[in-house]
KOLGU-4560 file (N, C-alpha, C; in nm, 3 decimals, padded with zeros to 5 digits):
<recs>
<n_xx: 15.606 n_yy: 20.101 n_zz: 18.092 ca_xx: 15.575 ca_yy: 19.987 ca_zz: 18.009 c_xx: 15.647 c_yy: 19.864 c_zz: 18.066 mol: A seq: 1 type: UNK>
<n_xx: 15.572 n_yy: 19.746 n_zz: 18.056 ca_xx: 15.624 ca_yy: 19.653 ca_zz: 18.129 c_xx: 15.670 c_yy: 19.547 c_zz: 18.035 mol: A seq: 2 type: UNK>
<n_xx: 15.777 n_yy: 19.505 n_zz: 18.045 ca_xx: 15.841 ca_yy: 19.428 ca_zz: 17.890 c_xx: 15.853 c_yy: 19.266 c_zz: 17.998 mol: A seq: 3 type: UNK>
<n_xx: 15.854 n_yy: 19.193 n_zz: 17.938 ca_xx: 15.844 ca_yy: 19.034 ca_zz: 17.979 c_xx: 15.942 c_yy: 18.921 c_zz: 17.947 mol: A seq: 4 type: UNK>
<n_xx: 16.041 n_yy: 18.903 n_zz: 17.992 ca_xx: 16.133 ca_yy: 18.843 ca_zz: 17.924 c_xx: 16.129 c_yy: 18.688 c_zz: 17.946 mol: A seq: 5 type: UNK>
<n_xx: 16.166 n_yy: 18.608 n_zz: 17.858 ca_xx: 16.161 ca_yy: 18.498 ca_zz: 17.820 c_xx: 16.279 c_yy: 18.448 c_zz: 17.818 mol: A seq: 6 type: UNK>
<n_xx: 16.357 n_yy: 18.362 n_zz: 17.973 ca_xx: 16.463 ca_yy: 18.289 ca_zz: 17.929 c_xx: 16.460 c_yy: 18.178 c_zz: 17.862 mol: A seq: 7 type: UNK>
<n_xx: 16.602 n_yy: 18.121 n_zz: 17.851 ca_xx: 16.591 ca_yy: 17.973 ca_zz: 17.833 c_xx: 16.529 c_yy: 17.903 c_zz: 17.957 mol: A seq: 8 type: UNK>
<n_xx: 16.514 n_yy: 17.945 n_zz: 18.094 ca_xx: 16.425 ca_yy: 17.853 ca_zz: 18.179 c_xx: 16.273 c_yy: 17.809 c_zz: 18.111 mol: A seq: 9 type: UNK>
<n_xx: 16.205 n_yy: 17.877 n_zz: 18.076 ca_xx: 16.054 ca_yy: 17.865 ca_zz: 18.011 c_xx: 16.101 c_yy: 17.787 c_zz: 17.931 mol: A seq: 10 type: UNK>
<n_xx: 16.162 n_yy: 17.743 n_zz: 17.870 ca_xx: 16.239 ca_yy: 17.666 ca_zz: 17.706 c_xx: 16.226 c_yy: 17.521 c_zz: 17.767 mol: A seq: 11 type: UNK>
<n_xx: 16.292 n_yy: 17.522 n_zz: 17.933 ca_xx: 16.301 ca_yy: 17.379 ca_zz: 17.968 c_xx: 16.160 c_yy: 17.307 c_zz: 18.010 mol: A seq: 12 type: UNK>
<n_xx: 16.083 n_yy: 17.396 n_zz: 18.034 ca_xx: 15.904 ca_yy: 17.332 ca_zz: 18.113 c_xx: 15.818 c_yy: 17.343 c_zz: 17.971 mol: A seq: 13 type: UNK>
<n_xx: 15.825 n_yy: 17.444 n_zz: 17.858 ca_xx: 15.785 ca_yy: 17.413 ca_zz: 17.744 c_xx: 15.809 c_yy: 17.328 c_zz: 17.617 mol: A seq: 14 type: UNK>
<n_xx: 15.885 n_yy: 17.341 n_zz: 17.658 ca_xx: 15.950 ca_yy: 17.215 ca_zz: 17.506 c_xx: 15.860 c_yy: 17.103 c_zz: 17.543 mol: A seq: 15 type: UNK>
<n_xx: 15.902 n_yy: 17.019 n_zz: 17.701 ca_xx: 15.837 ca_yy: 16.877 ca_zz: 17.686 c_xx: 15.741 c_yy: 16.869 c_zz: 17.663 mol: A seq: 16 type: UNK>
<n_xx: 15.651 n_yy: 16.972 n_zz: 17.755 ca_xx: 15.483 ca_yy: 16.976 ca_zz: 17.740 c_xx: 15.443 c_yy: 16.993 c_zz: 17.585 mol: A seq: 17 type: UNK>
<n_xx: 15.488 n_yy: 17.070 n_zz: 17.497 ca_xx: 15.496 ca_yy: 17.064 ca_zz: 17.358 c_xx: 15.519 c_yy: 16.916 c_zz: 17.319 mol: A seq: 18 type: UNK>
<n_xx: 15.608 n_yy: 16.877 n_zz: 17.370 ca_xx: 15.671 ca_yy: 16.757 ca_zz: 17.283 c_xx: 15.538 c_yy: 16.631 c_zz: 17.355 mol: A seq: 19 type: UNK>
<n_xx: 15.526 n_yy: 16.617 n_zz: 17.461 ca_xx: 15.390 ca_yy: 16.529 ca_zz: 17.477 c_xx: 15.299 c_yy: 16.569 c_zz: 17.428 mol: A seq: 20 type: UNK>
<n_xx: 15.223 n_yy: 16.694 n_zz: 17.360 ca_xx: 15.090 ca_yy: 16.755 ca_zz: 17.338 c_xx: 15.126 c_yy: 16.719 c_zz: 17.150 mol: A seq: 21 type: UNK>
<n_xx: 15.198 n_yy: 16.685 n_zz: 17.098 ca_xx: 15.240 ca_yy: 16.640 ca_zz: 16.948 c_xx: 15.248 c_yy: 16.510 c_zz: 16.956 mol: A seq: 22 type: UNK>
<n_xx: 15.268 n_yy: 16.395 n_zz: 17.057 ca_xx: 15.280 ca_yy: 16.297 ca_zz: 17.064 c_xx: 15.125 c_yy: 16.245 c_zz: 17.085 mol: A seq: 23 type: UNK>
<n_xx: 15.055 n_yy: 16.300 n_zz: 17.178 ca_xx: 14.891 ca_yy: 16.297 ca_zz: 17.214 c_xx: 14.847 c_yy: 16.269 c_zz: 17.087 mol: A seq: 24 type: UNK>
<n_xx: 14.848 n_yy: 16.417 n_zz: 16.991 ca_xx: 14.807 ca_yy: 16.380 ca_zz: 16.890 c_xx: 14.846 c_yy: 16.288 c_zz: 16.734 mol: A seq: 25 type: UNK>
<n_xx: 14.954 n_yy: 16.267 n_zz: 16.721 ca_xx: 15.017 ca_yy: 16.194 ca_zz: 16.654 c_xx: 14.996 c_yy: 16.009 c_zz: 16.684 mol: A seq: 26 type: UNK>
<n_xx: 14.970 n_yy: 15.931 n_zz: 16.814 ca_xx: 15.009 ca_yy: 15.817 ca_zz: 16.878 c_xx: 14.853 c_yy: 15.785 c_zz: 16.788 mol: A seq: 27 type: UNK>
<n_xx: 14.730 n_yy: 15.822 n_zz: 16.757 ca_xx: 14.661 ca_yy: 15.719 ca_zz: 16.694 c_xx: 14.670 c_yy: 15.707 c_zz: 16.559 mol: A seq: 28 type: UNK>
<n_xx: 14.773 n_yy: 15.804 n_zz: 16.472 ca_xx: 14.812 ca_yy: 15.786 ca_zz: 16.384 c_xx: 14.928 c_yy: 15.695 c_zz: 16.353 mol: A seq: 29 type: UNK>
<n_xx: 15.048 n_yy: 15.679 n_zz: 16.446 ca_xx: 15.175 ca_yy: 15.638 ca_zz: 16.488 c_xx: 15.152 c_yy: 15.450 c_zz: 16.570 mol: A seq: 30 type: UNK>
<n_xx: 15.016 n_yy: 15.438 n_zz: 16.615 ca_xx: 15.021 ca_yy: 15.319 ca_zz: 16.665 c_xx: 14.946 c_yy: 15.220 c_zz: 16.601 mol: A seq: 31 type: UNK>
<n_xx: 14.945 n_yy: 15.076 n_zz: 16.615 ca_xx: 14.881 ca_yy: 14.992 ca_zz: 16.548 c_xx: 14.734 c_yy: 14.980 c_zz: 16.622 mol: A seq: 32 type: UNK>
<n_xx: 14.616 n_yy: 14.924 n_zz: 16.603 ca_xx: 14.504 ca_yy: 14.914 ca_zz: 16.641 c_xx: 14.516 c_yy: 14.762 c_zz: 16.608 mol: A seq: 33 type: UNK>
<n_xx: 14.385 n_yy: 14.702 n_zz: 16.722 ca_xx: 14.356 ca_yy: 14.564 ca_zz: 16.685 c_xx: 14.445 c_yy: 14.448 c_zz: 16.813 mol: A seq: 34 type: UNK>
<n_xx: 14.475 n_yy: 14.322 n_zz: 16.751 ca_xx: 14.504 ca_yy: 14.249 ca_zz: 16.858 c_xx: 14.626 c_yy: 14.258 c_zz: 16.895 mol: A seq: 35 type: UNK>
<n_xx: 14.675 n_yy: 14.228 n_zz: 17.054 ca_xx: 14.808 ca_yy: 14.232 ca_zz: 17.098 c_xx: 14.871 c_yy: 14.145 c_zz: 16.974 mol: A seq: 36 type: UNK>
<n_xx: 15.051 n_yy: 14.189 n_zz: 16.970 ca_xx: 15.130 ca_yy: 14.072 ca_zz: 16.881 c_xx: 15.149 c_yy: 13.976 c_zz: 16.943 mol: A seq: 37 type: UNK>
<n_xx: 15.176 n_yy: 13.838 n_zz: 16.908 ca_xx: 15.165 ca_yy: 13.756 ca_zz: 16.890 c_xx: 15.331 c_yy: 13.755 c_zz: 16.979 mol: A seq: 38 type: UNK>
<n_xx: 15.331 n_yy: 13.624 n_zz: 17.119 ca_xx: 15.455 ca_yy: 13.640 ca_zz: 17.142 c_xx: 15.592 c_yy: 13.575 c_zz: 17.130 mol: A seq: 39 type: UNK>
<n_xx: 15.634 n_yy: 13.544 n_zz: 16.962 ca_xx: 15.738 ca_yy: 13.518 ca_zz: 16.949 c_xx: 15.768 c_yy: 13.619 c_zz: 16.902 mol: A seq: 40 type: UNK>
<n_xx: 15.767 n_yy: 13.741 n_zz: 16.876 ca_xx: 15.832 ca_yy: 13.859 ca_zz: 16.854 c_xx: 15.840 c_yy: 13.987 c_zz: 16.968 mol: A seq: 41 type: UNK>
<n_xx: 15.806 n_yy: 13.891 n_zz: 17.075 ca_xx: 15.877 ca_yy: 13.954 ca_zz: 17.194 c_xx: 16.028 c_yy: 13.887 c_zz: 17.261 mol: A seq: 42 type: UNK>
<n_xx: 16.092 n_yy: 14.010 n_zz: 17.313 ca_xx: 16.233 ca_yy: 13.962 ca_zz: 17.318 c_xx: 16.195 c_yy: 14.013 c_zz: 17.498 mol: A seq: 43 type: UNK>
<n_xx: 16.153 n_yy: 13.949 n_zz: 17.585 ca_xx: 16.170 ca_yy: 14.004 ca_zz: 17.712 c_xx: 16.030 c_yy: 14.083 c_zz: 17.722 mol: A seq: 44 type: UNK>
<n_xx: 16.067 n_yy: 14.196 n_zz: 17.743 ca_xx: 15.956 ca_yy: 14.291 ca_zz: 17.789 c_xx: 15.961 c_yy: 14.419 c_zz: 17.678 mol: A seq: 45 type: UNK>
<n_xx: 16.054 n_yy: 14.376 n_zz: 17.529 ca_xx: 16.071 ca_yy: 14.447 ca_zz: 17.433 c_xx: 16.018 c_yy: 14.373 c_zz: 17.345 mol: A seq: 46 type: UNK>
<n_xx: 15.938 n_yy: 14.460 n_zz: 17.268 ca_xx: 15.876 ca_yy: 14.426 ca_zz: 17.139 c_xx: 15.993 c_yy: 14.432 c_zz: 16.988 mol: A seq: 47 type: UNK>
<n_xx: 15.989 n_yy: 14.324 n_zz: 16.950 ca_xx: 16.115 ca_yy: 14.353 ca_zz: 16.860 c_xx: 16.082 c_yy: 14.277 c_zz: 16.725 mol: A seq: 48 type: UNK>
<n_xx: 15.994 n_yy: 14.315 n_zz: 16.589 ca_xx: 15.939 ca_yy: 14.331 ca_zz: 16.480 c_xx: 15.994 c_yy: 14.389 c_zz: 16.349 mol: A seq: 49 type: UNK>
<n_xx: 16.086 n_yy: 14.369 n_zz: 16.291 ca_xx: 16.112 ca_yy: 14.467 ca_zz: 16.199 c_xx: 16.059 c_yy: 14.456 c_zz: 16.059 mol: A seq: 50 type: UNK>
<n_xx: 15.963 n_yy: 14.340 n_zz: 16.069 ca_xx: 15.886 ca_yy: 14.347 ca_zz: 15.940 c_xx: 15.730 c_yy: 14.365 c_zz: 15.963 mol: A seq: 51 type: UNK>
<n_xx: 15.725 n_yy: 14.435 n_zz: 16.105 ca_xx: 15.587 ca_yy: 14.520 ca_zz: 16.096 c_xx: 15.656 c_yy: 14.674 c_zz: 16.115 mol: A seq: 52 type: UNK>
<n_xx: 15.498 n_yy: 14.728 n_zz: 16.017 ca_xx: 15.584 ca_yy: 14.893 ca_zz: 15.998 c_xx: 15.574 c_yy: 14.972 c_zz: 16.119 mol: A seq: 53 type: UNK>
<n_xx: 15.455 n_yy: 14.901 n_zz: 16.230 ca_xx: 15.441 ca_yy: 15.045 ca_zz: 16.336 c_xx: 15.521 c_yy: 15.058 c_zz: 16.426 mol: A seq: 54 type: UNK>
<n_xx: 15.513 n_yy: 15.156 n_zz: 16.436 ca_xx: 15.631 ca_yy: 15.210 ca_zz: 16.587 c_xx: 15.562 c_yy: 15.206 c_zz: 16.653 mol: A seq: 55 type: UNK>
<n_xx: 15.460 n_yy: 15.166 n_zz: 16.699 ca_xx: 15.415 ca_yy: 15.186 ca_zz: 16.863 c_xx: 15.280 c_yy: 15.081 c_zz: 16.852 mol: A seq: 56 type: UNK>
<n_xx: 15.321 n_yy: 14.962 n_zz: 16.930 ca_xx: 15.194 ca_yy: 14.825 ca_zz: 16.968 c_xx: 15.195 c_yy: 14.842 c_zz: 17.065 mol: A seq: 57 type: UNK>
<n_xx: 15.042 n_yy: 14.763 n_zz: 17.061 ca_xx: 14.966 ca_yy: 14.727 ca_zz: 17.253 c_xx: 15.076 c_yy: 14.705 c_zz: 17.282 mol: A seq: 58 type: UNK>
<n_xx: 15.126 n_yy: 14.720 n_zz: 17.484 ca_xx: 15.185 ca_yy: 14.658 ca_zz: 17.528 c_xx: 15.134 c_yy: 14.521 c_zz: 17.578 mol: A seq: 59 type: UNK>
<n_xx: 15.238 n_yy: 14.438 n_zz: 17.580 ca_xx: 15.247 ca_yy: 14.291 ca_zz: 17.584 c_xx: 15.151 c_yy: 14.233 c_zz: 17.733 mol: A seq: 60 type: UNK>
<n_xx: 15.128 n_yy: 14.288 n_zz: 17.837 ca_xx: 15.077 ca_yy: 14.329 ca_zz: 17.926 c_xx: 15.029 c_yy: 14.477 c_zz: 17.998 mol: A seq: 61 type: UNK>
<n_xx: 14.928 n_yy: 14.485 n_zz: 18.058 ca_xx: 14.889 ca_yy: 14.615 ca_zz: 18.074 c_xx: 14.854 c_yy: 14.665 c_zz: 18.010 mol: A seq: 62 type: UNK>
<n_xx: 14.798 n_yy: 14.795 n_zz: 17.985 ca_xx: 14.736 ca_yy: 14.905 ca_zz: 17.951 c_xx: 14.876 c_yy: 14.987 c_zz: 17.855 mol: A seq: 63 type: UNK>
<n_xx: 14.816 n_yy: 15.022 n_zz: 17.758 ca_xx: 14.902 ca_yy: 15.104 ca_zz: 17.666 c_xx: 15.023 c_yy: 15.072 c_zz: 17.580 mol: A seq: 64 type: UNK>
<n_xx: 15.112 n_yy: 15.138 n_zz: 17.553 ca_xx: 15.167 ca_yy: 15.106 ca_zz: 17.428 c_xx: 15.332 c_yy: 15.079 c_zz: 17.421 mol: A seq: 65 type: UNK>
<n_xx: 15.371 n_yy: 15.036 n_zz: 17.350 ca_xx: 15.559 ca_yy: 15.037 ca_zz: 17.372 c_xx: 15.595 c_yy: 15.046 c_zz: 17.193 mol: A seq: 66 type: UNK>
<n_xx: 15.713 n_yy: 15.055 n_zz: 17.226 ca_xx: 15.793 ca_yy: 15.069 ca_zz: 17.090 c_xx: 15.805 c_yy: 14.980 c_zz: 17.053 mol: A seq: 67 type: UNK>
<n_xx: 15.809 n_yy: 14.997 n_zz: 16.883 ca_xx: 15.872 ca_yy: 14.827 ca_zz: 16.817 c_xx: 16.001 c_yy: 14.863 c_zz: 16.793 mol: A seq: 68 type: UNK>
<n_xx: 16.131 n_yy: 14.787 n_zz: 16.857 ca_xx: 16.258 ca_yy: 14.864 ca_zz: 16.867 c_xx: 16.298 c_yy: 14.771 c_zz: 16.705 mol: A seq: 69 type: UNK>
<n_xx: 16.217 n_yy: 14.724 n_zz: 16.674 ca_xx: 16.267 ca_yy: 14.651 ca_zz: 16.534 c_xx: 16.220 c_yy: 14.766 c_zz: 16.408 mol: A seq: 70 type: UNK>
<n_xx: 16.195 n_yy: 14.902 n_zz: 16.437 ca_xx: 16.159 ca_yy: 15.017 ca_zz: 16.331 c_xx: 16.303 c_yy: 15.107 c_zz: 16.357 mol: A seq: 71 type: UNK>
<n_xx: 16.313 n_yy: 15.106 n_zz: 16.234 ca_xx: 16.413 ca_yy: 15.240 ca_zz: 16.291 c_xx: 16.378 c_yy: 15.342 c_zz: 16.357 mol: A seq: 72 type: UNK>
<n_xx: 16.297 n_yy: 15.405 n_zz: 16.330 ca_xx: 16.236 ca_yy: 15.509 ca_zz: 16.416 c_xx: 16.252 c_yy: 15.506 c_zz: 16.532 mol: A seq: 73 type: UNK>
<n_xx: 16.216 n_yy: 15.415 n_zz: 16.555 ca_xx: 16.203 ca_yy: 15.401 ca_zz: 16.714 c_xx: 16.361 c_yy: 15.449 c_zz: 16.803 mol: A seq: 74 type: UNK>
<n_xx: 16.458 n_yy: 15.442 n_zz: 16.716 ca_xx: 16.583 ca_yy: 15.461 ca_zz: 16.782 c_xx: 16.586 c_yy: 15.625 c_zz: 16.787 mol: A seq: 75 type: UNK>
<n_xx: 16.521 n_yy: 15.674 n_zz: 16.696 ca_xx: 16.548 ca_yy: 15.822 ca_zz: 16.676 c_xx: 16.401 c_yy: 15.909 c_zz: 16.807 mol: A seq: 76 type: UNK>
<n_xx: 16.335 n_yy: 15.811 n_zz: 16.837 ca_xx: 16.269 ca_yy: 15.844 ca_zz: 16.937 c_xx: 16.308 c_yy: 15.861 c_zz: 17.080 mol: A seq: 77 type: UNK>
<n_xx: 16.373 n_yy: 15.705 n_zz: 17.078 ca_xx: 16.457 ca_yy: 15.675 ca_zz: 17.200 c_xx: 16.557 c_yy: 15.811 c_zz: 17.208 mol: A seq: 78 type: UNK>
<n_xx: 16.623 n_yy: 15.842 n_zz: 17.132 ca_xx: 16.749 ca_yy: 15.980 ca_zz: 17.135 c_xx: 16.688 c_yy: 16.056 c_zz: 17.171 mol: A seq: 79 type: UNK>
<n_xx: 16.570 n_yy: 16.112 n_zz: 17.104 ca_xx: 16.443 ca_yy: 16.212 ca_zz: 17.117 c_xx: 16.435 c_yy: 16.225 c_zz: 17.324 mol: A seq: 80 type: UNK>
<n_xx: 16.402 n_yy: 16.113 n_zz: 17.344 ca_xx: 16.391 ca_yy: 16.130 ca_zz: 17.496 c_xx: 16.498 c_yy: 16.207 c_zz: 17.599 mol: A seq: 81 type: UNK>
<n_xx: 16.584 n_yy: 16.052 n_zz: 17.510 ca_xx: 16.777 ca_yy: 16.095 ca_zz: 17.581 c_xx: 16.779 c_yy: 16.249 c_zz: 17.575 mol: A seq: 82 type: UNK>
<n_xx: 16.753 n_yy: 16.299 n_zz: 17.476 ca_xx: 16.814 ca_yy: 16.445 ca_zz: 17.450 c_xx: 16.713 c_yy: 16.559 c_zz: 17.542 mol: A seq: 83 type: UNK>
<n_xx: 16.579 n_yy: 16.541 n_zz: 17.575 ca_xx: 16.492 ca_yy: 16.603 ca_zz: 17.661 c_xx: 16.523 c_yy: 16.546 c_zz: 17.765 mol: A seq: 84 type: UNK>
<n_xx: 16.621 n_yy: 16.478 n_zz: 17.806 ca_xx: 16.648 ca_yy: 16.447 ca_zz: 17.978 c_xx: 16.743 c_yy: 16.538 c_zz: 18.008 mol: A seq: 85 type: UNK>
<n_xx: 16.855 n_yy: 16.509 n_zz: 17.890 ca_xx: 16.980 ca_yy: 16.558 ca_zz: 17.901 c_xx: 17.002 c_yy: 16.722 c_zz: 17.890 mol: A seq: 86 type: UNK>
<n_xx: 16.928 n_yy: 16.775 n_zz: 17.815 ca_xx: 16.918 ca_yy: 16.913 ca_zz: 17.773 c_xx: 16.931 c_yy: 17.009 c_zz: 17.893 mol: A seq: 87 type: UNK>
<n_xx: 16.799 n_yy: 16.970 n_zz: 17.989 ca_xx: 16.797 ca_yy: 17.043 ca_zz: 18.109 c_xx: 16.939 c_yy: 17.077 c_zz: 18.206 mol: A seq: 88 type: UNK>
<n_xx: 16.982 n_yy: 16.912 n_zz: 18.199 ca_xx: 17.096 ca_yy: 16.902 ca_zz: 18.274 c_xx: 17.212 c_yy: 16.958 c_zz: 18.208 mol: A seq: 89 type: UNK>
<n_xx: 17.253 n_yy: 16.980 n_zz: 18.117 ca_xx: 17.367 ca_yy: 17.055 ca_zz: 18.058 c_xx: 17.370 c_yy: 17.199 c_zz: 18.043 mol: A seq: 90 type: UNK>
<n_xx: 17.221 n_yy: 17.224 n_zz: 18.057 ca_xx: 17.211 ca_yy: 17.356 ca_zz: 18.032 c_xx: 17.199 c_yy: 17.450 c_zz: 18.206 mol: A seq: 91 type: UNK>
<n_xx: 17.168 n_yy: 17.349 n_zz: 18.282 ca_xx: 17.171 ca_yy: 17.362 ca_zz: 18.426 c_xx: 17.318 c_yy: 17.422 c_zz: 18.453 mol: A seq: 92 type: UNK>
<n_xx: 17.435 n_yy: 17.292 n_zz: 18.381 ca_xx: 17.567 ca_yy: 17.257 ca_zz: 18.391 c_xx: 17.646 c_yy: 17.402 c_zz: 18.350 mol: A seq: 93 type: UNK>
<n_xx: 17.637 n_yy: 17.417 n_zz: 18.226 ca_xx: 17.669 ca_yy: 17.574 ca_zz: 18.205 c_xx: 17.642 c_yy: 17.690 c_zz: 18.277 mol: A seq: 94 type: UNK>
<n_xx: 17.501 n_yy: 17.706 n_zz: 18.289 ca_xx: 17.507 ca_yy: 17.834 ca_zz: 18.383 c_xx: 17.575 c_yy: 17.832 c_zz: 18.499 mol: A seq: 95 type: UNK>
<n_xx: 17.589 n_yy: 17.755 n_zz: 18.604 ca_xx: 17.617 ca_yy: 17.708 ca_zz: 18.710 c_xx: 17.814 c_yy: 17.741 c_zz: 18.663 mol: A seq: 96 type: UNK>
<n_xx: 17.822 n_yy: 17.724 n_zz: 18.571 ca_xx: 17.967 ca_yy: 17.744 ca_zz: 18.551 c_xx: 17.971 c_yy: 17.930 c_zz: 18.563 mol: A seq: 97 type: UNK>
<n_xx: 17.914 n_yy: 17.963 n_zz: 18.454 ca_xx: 17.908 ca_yy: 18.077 ca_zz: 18.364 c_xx: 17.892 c_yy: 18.163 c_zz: 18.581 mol: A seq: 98 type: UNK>
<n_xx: 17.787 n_yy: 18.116 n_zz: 18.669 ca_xx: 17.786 ca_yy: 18.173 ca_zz: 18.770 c_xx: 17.936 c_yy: 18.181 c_zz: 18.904 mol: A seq: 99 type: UNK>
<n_xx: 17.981 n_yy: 18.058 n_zz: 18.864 ca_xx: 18.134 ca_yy: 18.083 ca_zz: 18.939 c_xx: 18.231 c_yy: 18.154 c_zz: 18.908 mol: A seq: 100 type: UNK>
</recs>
């Protein structure tokens, strides 16, 4: 019988693909529709709004979308990322110990 084991390596190539395939579907619920904002509530190349509710407008140029860093959310997204960059690498960091 052939048994199949599942490390934490599969954990690091599945999670994100999970975590973009929830975002796919969530972003036309999560984003605004309609005309670019208007640009005195751009700060640079950041969209910065905190008395519109969406987290995610046209970008200011180009194709697709950016954060309104004026939602809270948006900060807990931003971490969201930080923490799927970082994860791999710490968990890299340990074994690599756990192997010396």
């Amino acid at each position: 019988m052939l048994k199949v084991a599942f490390g934490p390596s599969i954990w690091i190539v599945l999670i994100p693909i999970l975590a973009i395939g929830a975002l796919a579907v969530l972003l036309p619920l999560l984003a605004r529709t309609g005309p670019r904002p208007r640009d005195e509530v751009w700060r640079g190349i950041f969209y910065f709004n905190p008395n519109d509710p969406a987290l995610l407008v046209p970008k200011r140029f180009g194709i697709g979308y950016t954060l309104n860093f004026g939602n809270p959310w948006c900060w807990a997204v931003v971490a969201l990322i930080f923490l799927m960059l970082a994860l791999p690498l710490m968990l890299i960091g340990i074994n690599a110990r756990h192997l010396l």
